[in-house]
SEFI-434329 format. One record per residue (C-alpha): residue in one letter; chain; x, y, z. Coordinates in Angstrom, 2 decimals. Example, Ala and Ser with C-alpha at 12.3 -4.5 7.8 and 13.67 -1.06 7.14 Angstrom:
2
[A,A,[12.30,-4.50,7.80]]
[S,A,[13.67,-1.06,7.14]]
***
This chain:
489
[X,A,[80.97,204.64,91.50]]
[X,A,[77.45,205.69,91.73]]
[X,A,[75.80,202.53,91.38]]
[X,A,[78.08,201.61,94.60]]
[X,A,[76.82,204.20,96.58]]
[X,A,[73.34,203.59,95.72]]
[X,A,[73.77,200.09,96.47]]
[X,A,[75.49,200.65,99.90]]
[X,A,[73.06,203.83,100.79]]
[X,A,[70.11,201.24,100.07]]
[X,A,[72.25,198.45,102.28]]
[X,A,[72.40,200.69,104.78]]
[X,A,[68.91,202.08,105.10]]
[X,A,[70.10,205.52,104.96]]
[X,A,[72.51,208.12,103.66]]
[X,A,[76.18,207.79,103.36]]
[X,A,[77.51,211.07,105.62]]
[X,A,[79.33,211.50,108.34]]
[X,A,[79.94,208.61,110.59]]
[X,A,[77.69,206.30,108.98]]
[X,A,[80.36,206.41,106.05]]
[X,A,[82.90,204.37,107.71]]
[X,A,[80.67,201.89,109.71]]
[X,A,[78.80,201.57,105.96]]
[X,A,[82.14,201.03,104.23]]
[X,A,[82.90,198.29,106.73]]
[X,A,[79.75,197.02,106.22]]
[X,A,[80.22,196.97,102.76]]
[X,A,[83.73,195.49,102.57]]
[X,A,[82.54,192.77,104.53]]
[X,A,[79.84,192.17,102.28]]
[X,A,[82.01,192.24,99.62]]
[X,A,[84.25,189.81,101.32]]
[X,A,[81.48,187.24,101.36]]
[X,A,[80.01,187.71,98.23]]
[X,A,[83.59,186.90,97.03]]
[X,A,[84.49,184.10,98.59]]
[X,A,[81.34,182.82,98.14]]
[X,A,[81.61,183.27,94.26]]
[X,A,[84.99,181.49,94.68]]
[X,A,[83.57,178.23,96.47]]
[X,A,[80.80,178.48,93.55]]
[X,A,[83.56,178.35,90.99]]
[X,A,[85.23,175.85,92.66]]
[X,A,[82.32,173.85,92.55]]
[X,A,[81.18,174.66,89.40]]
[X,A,[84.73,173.98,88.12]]
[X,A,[84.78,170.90,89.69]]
[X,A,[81.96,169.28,88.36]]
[X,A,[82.65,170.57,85.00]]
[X,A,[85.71,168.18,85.64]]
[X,A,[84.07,165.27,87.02]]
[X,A,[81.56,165.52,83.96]]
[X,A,[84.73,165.37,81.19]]
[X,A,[85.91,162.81,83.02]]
[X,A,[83.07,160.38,83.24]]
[X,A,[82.34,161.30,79.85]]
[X,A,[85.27,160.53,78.47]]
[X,A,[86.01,157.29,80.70]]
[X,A,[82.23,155.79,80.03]]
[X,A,[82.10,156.46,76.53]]
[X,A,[79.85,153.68,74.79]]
[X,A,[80.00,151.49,77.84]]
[X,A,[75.95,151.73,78.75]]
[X,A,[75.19,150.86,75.22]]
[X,A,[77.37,148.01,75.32]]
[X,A,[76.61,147.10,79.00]]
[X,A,[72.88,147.11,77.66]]
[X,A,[73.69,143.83,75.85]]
[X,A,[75.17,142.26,78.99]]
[X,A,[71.82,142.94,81.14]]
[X,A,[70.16,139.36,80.38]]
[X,A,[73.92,137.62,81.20]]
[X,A,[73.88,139.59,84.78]]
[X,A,[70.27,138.63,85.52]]
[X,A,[71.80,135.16,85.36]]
[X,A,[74.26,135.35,86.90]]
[X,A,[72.90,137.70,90.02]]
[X,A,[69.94,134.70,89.78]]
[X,A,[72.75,131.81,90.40]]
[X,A,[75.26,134.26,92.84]]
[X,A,[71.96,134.93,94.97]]
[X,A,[70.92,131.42,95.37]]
[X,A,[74.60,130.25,96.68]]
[X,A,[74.63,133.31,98.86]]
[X,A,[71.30,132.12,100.35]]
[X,A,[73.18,128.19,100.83]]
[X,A,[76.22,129.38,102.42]]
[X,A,[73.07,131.81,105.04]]
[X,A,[74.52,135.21,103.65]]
[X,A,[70.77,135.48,102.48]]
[X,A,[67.21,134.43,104.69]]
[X,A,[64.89,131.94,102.45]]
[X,A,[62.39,134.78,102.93]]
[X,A,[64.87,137.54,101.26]]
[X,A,[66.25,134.50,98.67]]
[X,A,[61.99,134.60,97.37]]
[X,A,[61.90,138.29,97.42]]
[X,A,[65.57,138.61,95.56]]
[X,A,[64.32,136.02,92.68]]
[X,A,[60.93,137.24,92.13]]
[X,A,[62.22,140.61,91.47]]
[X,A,[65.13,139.71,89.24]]
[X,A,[63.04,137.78,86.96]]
[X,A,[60.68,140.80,86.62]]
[X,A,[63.20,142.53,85.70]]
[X,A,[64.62,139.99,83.26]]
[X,A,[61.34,140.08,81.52]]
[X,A,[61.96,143.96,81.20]]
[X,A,[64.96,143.14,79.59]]
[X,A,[63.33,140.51,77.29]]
[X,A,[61.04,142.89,76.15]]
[X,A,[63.44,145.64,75.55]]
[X,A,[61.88,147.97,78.25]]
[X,A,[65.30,147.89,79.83]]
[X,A,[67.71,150.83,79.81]]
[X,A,[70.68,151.88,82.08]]
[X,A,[69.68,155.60,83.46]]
[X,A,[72.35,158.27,82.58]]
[X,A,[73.65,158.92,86.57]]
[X,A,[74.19,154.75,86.36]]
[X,A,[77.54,153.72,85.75]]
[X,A,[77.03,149.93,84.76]]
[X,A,[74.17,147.65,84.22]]
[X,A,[75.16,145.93,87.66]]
[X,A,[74.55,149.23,89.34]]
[X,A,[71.15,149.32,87.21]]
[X,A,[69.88,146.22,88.19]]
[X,A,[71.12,146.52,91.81]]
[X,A,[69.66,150.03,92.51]]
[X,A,[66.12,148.75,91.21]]
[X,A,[66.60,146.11,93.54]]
[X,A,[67.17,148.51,96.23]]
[X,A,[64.50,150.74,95.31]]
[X,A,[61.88,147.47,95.21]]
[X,A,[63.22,145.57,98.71]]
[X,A,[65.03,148.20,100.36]]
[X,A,[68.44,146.69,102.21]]
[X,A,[67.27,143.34,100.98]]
[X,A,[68.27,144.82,97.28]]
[X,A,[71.62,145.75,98.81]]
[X,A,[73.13,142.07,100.06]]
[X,A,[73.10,140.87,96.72]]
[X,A,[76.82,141.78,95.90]]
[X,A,[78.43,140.19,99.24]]
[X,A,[81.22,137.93,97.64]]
[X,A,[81.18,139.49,94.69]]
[X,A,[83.09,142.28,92.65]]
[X,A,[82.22,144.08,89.48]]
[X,A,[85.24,142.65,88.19]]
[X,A,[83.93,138.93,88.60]]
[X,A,[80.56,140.08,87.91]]
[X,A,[81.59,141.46,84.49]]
[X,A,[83.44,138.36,83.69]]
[X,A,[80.53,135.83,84.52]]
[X,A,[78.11,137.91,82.28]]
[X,A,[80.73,138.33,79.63]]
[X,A,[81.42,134.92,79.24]]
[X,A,[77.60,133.98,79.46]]
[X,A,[77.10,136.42,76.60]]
[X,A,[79.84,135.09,74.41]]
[X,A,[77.89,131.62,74.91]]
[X,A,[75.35,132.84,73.72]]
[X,A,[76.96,134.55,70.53]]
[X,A,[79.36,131.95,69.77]]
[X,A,[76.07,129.42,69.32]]
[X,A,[73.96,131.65,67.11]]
[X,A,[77.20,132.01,64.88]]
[X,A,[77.62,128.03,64.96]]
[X,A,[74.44,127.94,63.89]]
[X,A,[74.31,130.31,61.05]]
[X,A,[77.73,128.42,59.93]]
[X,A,[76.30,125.26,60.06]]
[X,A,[73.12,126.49,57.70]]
[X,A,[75.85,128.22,55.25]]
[X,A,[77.69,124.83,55.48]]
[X,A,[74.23,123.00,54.78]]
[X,A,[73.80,125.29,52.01]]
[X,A,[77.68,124.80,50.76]]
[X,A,[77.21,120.93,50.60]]
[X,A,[74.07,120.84,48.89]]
[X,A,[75.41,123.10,45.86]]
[X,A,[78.55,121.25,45.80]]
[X,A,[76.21,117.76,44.77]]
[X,A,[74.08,119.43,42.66]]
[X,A,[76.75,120.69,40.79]]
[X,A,[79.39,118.41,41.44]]
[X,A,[79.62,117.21,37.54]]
[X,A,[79.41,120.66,36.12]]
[X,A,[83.69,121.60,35.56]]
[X,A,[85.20,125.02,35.69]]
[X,A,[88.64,125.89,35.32]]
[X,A,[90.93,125.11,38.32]]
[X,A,[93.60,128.37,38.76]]
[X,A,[97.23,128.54,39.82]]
[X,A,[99.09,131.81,40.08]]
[X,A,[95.96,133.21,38.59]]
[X,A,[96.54,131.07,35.68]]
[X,A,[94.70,128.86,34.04]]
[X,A,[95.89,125.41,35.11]]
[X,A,[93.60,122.23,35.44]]
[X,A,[90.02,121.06,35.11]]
[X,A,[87.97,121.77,38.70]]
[X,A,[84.42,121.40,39.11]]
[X,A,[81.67,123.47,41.05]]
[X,A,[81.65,120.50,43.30]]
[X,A,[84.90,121.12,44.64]]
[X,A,[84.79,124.63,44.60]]
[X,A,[81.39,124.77,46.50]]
[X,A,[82.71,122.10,48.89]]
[X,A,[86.27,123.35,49.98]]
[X,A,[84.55,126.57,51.16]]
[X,A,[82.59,123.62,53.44]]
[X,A,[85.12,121.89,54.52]]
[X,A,[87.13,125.18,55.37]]
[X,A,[84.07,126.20,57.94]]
[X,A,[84.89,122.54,59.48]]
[X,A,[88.26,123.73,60.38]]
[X,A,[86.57,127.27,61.68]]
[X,A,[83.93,125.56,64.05]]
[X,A,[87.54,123.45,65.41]]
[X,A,[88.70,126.61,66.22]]
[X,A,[85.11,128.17,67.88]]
[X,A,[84.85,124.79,69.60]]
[X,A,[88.29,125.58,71.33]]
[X,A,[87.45,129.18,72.23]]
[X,A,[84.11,127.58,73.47]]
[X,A,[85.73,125.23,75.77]]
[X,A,[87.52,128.47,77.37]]
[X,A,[84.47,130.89,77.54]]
[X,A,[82.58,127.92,79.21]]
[X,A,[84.41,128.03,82.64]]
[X,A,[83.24,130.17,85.23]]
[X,A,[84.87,132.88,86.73]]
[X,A,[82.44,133.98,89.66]]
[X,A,[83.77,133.87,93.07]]
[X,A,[87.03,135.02,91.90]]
[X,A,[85.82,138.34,93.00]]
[X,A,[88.59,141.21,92.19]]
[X,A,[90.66,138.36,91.56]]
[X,A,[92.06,137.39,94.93]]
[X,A,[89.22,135.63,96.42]]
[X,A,[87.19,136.06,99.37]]
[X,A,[86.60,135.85,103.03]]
[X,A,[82.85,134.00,102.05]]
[X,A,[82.44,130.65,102.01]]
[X,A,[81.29,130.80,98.60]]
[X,A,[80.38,127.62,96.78]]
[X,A,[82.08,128.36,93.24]]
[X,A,[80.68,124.48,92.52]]
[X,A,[77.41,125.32,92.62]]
[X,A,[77.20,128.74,90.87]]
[X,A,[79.31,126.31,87.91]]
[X,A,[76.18,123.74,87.97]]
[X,A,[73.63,126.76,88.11]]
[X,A,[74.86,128.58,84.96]]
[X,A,[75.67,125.79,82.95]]
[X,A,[79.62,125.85,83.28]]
[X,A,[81.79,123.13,82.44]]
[X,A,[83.93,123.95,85.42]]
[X,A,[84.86,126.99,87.45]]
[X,A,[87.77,129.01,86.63]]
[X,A,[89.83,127.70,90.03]]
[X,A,[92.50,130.29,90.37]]
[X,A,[91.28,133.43,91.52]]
[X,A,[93.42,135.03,89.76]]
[X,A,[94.05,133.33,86.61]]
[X,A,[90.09,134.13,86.71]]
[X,A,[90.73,137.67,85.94]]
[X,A,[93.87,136.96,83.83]]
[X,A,[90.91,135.58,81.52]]
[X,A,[89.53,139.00,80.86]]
[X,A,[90.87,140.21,77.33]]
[X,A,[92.17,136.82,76.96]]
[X,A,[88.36,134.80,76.21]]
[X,A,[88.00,137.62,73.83]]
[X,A,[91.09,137.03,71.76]]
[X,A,[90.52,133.79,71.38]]
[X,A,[87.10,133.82,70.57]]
[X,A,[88.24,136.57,68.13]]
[X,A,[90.30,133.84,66.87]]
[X,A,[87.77,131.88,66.03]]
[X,A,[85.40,134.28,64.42]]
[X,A,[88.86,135.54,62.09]]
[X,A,[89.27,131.81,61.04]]
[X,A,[85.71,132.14,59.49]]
[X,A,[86.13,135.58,57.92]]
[X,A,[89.25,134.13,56.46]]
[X,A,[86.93,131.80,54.55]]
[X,A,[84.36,134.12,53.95]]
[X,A,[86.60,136.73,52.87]]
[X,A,[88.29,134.39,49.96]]
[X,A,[85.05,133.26,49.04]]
[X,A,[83.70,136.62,48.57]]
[X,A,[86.66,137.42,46.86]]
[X,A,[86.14,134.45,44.01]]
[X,A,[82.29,135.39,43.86]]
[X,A,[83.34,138.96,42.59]]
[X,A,[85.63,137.55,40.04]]
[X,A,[83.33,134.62,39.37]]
[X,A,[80.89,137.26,38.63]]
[X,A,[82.77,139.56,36.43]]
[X,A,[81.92,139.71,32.85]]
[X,A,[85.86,138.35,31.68]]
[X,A,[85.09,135.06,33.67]]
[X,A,[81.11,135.00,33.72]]
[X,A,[80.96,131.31,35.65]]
[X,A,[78.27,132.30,38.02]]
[X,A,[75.39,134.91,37.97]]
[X,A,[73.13,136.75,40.49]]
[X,A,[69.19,137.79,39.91]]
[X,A,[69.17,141.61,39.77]]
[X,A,[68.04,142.41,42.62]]
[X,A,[71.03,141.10,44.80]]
[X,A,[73.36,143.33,42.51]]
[X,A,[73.73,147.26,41.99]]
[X,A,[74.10,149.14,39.13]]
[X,A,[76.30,152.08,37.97]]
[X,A,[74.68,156.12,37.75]]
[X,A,[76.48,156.49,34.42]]
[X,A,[77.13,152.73,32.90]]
[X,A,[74.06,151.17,32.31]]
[X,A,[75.41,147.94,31.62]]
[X,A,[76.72,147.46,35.29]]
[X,A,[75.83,144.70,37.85]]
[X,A,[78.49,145.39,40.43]]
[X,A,[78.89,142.60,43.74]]
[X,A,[78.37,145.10,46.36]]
[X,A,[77.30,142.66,48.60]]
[X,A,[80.22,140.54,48.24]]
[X,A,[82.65,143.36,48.17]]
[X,A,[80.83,144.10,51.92]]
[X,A,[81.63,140.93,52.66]]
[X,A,[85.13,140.82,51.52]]
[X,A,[85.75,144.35,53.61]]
[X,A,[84.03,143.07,56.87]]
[X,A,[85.87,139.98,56.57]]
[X,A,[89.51,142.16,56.41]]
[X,A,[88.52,143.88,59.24]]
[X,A,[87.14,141.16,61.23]]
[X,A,[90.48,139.42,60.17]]
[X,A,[92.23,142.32,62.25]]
[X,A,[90.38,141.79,64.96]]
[X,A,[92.63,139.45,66.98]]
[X,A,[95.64,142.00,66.77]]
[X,A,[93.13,144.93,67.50]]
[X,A,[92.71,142.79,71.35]]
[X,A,[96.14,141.93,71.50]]
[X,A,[97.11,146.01,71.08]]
[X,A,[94.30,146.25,74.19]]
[X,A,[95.94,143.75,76.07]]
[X,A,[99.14,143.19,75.22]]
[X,A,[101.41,145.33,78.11]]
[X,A,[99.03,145.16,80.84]]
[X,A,[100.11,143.46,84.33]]
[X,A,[97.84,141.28,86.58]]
[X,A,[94.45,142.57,87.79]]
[X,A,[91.24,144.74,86.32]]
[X,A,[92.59,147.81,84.63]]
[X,A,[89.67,150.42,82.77]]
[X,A,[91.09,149.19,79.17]]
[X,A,[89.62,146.32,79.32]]
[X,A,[86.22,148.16,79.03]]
[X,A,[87.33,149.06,75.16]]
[X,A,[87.19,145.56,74.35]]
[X,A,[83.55,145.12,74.47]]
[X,A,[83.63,147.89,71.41]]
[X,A,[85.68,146.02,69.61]]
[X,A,[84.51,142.90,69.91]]
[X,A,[80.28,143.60,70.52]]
[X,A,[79.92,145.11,67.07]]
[X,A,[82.23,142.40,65.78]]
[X,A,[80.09,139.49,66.59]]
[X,A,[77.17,141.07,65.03]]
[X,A,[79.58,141.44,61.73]]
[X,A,[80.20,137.81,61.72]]
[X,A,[76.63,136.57,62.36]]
[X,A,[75.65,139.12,59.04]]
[X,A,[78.00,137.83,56.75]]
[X,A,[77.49,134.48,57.02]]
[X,A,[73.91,134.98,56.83]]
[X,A,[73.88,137.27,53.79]]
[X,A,[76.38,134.71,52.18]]
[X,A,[73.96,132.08,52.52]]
[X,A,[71.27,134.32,51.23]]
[X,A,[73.47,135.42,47.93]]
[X,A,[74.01,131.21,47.38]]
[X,A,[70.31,130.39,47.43]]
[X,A,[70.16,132.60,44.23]]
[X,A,[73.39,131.59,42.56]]
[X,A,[73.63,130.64,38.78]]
[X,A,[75.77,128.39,37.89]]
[X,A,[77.25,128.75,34.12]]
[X,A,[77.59,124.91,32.90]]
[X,A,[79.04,125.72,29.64]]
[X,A,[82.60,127.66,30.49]]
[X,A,[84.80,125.02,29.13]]
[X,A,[83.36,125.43,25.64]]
[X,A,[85.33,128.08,25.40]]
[X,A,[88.88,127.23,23.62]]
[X,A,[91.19,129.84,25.76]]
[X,A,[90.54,126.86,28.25]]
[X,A,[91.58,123.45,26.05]]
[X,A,[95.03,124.27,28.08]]
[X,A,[93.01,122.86,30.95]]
[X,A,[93.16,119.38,29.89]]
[X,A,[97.21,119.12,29.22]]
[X,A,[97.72,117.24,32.26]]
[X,A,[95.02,114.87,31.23]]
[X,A,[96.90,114.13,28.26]]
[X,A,[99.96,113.58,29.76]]
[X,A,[98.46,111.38,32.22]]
[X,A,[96.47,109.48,29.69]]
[X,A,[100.19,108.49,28.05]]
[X,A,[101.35,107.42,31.27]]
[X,A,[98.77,104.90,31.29]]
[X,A,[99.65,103.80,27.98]]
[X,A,[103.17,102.98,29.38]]
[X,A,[105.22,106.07,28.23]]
[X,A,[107.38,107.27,30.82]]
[X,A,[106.01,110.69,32.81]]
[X,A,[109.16,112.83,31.51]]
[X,A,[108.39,112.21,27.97]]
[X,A,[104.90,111.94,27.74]]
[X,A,[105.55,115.53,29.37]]
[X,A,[107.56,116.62,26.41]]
[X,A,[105.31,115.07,23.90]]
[X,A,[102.15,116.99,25.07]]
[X,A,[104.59,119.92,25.31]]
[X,A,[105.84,120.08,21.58]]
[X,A,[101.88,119.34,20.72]]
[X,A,[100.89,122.81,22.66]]
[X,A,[104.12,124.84,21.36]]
[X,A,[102.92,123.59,17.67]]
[X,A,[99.70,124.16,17.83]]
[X,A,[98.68,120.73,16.99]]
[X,A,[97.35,119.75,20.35]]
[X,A,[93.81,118.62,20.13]]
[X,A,[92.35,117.43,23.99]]
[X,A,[90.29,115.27,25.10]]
[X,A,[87.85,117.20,27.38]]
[X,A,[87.28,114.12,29.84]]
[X,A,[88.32,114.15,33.20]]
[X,A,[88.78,110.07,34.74]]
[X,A,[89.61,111.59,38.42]]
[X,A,[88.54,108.85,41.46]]
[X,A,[90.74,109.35,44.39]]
[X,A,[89.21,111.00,47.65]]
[X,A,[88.69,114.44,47.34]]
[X,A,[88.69,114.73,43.45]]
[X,A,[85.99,115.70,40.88]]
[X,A,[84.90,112.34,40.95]]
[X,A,[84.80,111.40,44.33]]
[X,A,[83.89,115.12,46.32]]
[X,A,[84.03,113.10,50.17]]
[X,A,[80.52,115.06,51.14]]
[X,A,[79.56,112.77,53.09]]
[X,A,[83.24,112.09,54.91]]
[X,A,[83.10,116.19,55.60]]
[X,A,[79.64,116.65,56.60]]
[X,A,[80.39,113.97,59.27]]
[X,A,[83.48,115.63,60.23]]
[X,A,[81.48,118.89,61.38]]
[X,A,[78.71,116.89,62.79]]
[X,A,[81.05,115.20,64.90]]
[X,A,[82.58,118.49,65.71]]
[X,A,[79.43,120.60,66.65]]
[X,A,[78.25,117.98,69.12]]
[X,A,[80.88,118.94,71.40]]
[X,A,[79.64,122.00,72.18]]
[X,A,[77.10,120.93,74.47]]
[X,A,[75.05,123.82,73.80]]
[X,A,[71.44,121.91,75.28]]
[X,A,[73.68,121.37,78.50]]
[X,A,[73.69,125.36,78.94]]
[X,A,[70.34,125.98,77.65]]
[X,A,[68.44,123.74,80.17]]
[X,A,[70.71,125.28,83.01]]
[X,A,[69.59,129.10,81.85]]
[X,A,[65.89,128.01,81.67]]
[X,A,[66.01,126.16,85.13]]
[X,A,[67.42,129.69,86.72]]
[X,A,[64.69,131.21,84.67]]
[X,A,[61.76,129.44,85.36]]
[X,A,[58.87,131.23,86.26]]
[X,A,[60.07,134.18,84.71]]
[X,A,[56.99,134.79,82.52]]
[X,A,[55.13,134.18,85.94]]
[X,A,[54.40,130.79,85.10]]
***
């Protein structure tokens, strides 16, 4: 109570008595009024941005990192968009120069990882666009005519996936390489072939080695089809209806690289979450392989089976059993590969209920899939590094838990002789119930795809045949024509 009359005395520039006390009182009130209201606008305020914070936050999430990734596949495709927009007069010659000479300073920003997306930016688009802006003024601002983020986000996604899908062809194609050569160099060394997880006929390194090959043949099918999909182009769809512009889809296609445009506007945006399945198709196909060959090398390796060996270094020991030499990085492998396996079903959950059109869960896909295609592109690379230091153990069927092997040897070796199959069967039978079978340890296989005739040369054709379908040079010389001059040459 004091402090209020103090503070209204001093408000007042004099004492509180007599009349003064009501006109100060007034006063006061009305001061008190304003102060009030004022402190509820401030809340509001403050209350309201508090909101607006949450919500970005929660709504953005990892999308500038993973936007960050995209900023070389928007350069492109603002370079292409702005060149059409200067064809169809949307854009001066003059302000076409100035547009282009600015982008590909900024691309080389990008190249040289001096790029980031500031933290009031929503989107790399909005990045690159606002330094345009800042650099030509309303010049910087035409570039988006005929364009939507939606459209924009597509073109650069699907130029990014290029991009990934042929640095994971190529790392398959050296672990393929790498596949094939082991399989000749080993290809007379035998190893016992399994069934059930029971010992059942002679196989060799050869074959083993080169199924794994011929299983990333069937993979890069797959890639190529997801490939042929990602390679259309969706810009000029805009939000997915079109536009009033008289753009010339055609020539942003030729620009970038594209086999052909993505002709339906809105089958165009239909394609987002649907490019990524099926490229996450493709990349599950080759952690299927990877996965069951990781899962052999850690049995291979253990001590029960002991048919291949690692140096030291590329296994890991135990803190209490000194003995240990434990296939971490297979086991890695094997648990990327399950999870990359996943992956597929992990978009289809995204995308699954969702009607026609852009909707913000689509922006969760580029988690998913981003850190994904980095996954794939390590495994096959630390696979092929593990297989340059492989042993090879030539001396397994020495053993005599493994004479089994040859029973079907035997029994074909009587059939040759002219005994029927059903009793040569029998007679091989009785010999291994008696105990009096003695084999042969000879294998006489010559039919395609047996120990004695592996096909290398039939399968390496088969992926060579496969990978020059991509048309990856096509793309390449496209990007570097939009890009020339970009290191100021």
């Amino acid at each position: 109570m004091k402090l209020w009359a103090k503070n209204s005395r001093n408000a007042a520039g004099n004492n509180i008595d007599g009349n003064n006390v009501d006109n100060n009182n007034t006063d006061s009130n009305k001061n008190n009024g304003n102060t009030a209201a004022d402190k509820n606008s401030t809340t509001k305020n403050t209350s309201t941005e508090s909101a607006a914070a949450k919500v970005e936050t929660f709504t953005v999430g990892q999308d500038r990192e993973m936007d960050e990734l995209l900023a070389e596949s928007d350069l492109l495709g603002s370079l292409a968009h702005t060149r059409m927009l200067e064809s169809i007069g949307l854009l001066t010659p003059q302000e076409l120069a100035q547009v282009q000479k600015e982008l590909k300073i900024i691309l080389q920003t990008i190249r040289e990882k001096n790029f980031a997306i500031a933290p009031d930016v929503e989107d790399v688009h909005s990045q690159i666009e606002l330094l345009l802006t800042e650099r030509l003024g309303d010049t910087g601002k035409k570039i988006h005519s005929g364009r939507s983020r939606n459209d924009q986000v597509l073109v650069d996604l699907r130029i990014f996936l290029r991009h990934e899908i042929a640095e994971i062809v190529t790392a398959t194609k050296q672990l393929f390489d790498r596949l094939q050569s082991l399989s000749e160099q080993h290809k007379n060394t035998l190893m016992p072939g399994y069934t059930h997880l029971q010992v059942a006929m002679p196989s060799s390194f050869g074959l083993w080695f080169g199924a794994y090959a011929e299983s990333l043949v069937d993979d890069m099918q797959l890639m190529l089809a997801a490939w042929r999909i990602v390679n259309r182009n969706p810009l000029g769809s805009a939000a997915g209806y079109g536009s009033s512009f008289p753009l010339d889809r055609e020539m942003t296609t030729r620009l970038l690289g594209f086999d052909s445009p993505a002709y339906n506007a809105v089958y165009a945006q239909m394609g987002r979450g649907k490019s990524e399945r099926i490229v996450a198709q493709a990349v599950s196909s080759i952690a299927a392989t990877l996965g069951k060959f990781a899962m052999d090398n850690t049995l291979f390796l253990n001590q029960n089976f002991a048919f291949i060996s690692y140096p030291d270094s590329l296994t890991t020991g135990s803190s209490i059993m000194p003995h240990k030499k434990n296939p971490d990085v297979w086991e890695i492998t094997r648990g990327k590969c399950n999870l990359l396996q996943a992956l597929p079903g992990t978009i289809a959950m995204l995308t699954t209920n969702l009607p026609l059109g852009y909707h913000r869960d689509l922006q969760l896909l580029k988690e998913v899939l981003f850190p994904a295609l980095q996954d794939t592109k390590r495994v096959l690379e630390m696979a092929d590094y593990m297989l340059a230091h492989i042993g090879v153990n030539s001396d397994i069927l020495d053993d005599p838990r493994y004479s089994y092997l040859f029973s079907v040897e035997s029994v074909n070796a009587l059939v040759l002789a002219g005994v029927p199959f059903r009793d040569a069967y029998r007679t091989v039978g009785a010999e291994i119930e008696n105990g009096s079978y003695k084999p042969e340890k000879q294998v006489h296989h010559t039919h395609t795809g047996s120990i004695g005739n592996l096909a290398n040369d039939r399968i390496a054709e088969l992926m060579s045949q496969t990978l020059k379908q991509f048309d990856f040079e096509k793309v390449e010389a496209a990007e570097a024509a939009l890009c020339r001059n970009a290191d100021g040459e």
